[in-house]
C-alpha atoms as one frame of an Amber mdcrd trajectory, in Angstrom:
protein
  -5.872 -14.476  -4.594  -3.443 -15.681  -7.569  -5.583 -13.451 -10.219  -5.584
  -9.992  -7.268  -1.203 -10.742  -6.288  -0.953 -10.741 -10.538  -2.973  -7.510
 -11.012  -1.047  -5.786  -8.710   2.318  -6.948  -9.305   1.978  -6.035 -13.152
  -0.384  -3.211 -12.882  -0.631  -1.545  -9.842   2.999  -1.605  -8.546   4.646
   0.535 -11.431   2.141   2.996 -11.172   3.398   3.911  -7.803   6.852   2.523
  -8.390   7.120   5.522 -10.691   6.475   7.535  -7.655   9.341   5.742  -5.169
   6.231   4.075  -4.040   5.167   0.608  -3.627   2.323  -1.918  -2.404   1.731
  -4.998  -0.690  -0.562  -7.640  -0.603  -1.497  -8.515   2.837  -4.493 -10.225
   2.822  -7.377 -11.175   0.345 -10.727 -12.258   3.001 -13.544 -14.694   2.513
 -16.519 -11.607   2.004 -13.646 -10.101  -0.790 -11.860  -7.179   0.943  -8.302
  -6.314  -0.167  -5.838  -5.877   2.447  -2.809  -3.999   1.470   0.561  -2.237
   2.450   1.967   0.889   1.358   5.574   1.338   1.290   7.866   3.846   0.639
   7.045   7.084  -0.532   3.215   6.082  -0.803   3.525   5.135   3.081   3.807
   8.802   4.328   2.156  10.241   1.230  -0.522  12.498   2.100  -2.681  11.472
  -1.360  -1.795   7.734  -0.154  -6.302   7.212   0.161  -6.444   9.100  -3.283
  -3.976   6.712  -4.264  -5.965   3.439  -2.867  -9.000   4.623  -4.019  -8.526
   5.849  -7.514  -5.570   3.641  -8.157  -5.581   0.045  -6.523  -9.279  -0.082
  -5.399 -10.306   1.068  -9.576  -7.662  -2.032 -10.923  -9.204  -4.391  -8.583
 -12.631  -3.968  -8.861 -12.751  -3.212 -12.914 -10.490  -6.848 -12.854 -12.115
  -8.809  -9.961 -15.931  -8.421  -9.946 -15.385 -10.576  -6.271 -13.349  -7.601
  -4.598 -15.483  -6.084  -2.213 -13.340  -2.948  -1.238 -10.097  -2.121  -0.597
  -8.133  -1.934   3.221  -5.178  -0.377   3.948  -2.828  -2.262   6.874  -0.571
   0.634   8.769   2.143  -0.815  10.171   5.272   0.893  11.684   7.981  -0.561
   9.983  11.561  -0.947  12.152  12.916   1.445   9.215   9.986   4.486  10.593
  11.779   3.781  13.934  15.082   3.584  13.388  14.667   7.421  11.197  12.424
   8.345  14.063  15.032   7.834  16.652  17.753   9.618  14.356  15.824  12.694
  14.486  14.967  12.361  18.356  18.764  11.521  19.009  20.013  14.872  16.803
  17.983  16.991  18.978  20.183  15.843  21.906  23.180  17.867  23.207
């Protein structure tokens, strides 16, 4: 997991830092899947599986011969709900 966290810290997150982006290591399993978060701009970006596949998932698997495959974890954030309310409470007379 120490070897996976250092890839992506120095090699995966500029690549999508240069983008307002930004990644998360969740979880590394037993059987070698790659759990992982993206924030920020890569969160709502509609290339985000494009961006797991030929990005993080290409790092990780041409570094770690033991990663399996790559997982994304969606989570709503209290950030998501806090602009989601904004626009729901602007609509409001």
């Amino acid at each position: 997991m120490d070897k996976i966290a250092q890839l992506i810290e120095e090699r995966i997150r500029p690549i999508l830092q240069v983008h307002q982006g930004d990644i998360e290591l969740v979880e590394v399993t037993s059987d070698g899947i790659v759990k992982v978060k993206l924030t920020g701009a890569c969160a709502t970006c509609p290339g985000a599986q494009q961006t797991l596949s030929d990005v993080v998932e290409a790092e990780l698997m041409a570094a770690c011969p033991e990663v399996k495959g790559i997982v994304p974890v969606y989570q709503v954030g209290e950030d998501l709900i806090q602009q989601a309310l904004k626009i729901l409470h602007k609509d409001k007379p």
